[in-house]
C-alpha positions as CSV (number, residue, x, y, z in Angstrom):
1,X,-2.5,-3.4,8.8
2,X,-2.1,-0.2,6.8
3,X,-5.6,0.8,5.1
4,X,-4.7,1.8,1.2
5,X,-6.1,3.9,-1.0
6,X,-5.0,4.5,-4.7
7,X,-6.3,7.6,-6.4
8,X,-7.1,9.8,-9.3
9,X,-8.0,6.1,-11.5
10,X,-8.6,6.9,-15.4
11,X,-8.9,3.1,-16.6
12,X,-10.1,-0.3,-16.6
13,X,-5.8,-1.3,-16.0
14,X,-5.2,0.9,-12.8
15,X,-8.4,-0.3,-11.5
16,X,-7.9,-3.9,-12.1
17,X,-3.8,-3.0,-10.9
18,X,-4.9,-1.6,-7.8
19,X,-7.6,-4.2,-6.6
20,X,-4.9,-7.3,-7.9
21,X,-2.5,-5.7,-5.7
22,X,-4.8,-5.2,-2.6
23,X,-5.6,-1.7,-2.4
24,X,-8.0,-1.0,0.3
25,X,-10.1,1.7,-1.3
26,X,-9.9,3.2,-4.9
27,X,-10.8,6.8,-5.6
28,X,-12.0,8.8,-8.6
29,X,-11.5,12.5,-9.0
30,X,-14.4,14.6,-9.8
31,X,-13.0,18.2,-9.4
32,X,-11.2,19.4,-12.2
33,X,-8.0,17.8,-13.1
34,X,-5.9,16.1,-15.3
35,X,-7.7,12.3,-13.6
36,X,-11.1,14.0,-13.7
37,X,-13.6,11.1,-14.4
38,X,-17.7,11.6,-15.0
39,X,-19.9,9.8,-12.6
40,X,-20.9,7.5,-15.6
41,X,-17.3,6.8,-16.3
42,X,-16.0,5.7,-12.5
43,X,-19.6,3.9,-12.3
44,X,-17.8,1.8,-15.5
45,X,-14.9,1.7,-13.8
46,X,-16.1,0.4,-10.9
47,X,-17.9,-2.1,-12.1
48,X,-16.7,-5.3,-11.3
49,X,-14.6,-4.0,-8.1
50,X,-14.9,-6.4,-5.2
51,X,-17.5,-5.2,-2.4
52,X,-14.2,-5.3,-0.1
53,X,-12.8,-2.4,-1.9
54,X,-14.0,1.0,-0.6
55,X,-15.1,3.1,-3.9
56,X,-13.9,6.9,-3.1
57,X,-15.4,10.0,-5.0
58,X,-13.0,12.5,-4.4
59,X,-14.3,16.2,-4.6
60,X,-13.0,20.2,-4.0
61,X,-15.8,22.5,-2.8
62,X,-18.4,20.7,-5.0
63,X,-22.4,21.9,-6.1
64,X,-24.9,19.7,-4.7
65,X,-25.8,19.2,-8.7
66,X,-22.9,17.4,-8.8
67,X,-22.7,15.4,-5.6
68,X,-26.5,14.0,-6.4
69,X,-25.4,13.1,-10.2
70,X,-22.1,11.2,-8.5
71,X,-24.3,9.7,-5.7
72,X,-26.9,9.0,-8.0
73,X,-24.7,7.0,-11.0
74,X,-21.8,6.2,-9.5
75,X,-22.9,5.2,-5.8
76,X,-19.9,5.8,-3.7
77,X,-19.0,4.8,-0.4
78,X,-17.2,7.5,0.7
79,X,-17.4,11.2,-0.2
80,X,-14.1,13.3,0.3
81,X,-13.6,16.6,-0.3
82,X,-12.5,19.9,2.3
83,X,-13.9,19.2,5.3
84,X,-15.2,23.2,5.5
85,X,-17.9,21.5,2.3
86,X,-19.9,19.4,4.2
87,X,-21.6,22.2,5.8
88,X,-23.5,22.9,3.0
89,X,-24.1,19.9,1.3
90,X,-27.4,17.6,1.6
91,X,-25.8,14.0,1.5
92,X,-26.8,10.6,1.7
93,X,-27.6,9.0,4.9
94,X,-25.6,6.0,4.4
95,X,-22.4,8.0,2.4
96,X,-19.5,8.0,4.7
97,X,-17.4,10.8,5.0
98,X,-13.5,11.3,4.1
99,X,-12.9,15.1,5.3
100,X,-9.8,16.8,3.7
101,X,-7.7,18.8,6.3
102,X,-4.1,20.4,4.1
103,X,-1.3,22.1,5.2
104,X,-1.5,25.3,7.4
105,X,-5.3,25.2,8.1
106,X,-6.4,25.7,11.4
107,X,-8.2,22.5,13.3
108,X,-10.9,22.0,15.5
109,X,-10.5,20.8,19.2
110,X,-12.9,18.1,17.9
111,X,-12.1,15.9,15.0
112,X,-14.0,13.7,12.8
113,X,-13.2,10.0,13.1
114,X,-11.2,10.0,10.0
115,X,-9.3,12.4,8.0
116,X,-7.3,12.3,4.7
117,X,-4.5,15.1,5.8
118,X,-2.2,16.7,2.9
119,X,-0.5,19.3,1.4
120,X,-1.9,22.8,0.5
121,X,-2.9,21.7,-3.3
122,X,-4.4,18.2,-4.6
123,X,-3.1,15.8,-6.4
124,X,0.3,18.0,-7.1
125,X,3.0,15.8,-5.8
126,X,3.6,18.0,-3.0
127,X,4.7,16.3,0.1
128,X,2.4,17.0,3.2
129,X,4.0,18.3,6.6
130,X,5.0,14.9,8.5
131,X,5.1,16.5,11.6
132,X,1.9,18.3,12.1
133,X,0.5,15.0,10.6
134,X,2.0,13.1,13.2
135,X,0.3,15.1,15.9
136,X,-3.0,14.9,14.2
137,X,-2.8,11.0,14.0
138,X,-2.7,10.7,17.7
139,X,-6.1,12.0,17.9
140,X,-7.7,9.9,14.8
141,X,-7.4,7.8,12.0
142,X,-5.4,10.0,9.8
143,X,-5.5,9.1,5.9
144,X,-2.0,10.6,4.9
145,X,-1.6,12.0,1.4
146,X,0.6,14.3,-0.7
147,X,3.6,13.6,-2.1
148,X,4.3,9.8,-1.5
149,X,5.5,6.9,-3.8
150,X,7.1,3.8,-3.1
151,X,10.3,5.2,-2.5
152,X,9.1,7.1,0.6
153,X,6.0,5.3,2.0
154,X,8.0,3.2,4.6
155,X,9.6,6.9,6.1
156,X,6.0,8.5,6.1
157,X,4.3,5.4,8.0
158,X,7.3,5.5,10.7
159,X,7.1,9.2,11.2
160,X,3.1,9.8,11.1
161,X,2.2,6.3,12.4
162,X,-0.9,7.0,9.9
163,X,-4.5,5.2,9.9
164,X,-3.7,5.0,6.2
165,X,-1.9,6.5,2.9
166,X,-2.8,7.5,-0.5
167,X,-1.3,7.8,-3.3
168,X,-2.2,9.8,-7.2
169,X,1.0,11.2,-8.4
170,X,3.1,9.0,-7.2
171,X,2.3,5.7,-9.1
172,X,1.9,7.6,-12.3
173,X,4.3,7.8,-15.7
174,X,2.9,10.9,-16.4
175,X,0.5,13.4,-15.3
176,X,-3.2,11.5,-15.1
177,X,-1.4,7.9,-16.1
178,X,-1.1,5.3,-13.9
179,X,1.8,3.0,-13.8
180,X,1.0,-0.7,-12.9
181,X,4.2,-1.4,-11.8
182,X,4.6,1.7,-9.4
183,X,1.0,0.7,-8.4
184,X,2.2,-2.9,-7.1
185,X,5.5,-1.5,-6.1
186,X,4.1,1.3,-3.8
187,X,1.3,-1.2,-2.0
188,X,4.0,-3.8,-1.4
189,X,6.0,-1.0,0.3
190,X,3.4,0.4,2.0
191,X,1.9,-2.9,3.4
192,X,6.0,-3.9,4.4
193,X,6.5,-1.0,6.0
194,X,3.5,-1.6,8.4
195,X,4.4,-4.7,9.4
């Protein structure tokens, strides 16, 4: 089964929307953006979330300042953000890691156990390149992002064969609002299309 992430949550709605429809993992944005949440804001969120929902802070080239605030209020479980960041970051033992790999940039023989792969910019809509994805995913679990909505999930899983997908823009009305019915829509895709 497809793992499932939904991103870039503002509200107590999408959250509820995601988890009801069986969203794997949930993920606020900390790096600046039209879905940037404070840690004390996702901890809100959060909440109530089931302990079978992954809680995802999602970051871009952060300070330590602000991953010890967002590890220290909102406890995550995961941390992503560029994979070049984790060098110079003190983290949590326990945190586990979500390292972002876009477009164009240049990989390592040796890969981390999971990656979220996408296009060159966050959260813009932009679809990532299938085929260098594709490649990627036969060497670990690949998160695949950028781009996707219901409309195009089932393509993306049959031509990456990914670990998983996320989606921000693409269950959204607007820019930084989510749309309960594209939420549903795009998990019921994504979850037929792996079948």
């Amino acid at each position: 089964m497809i793992w499932i992430k939904i991103c870039g949550l503002t509200t107590r709605e999408a959250v509820d929307a995601a988890v009801a429809a069986g969203a794997d993992a949930i993920g606020f944005v900390f790096a600046p953006s039209k879905r940037q949440v404070t840690a004390a804001q996702a901890a809100a969120l959060a909440q109530d979330v089931p302990a079978r929902v992954t809680r995802v802070a999602v970051m871009q080239h952060p300070s330590q300042a602000l991953v010890d605030e967002v590890c220290d209020i909102f406890r995550p479980d995961v941390l992503q953000t560029d994979a070049e960041d984790f060098a110079s970051l003190r983290l949590p033992s326990e945190l586990e890691l979500l390292p972002v790999i876009r477009d164009g940039q240049e990989v390592d023989a040796s890969l981390p156990a999971r990656i979220l792969y996408e296009g060159r910019t966050s959260g813009a809509g932009t679809t990532a390149d299938w085929t260098c994805a594709r490649e990627l995913a036969r060497r670990t679990q690949l998160v695949l992002a950028g781009g996707l909505s219901a409309r195009n999930v089932a393509d993306a899983i049959a031509a990456v064969r990914p670990f998983g997908v996320d989606v921000s823009s693409g269950v959204e009305s607007a820019p930084g609002k989510k749309d309960i019915a594209k939420i549903d829509a795009f998990i019921r895709a994504a979850r037929a299309a792996s079948r």
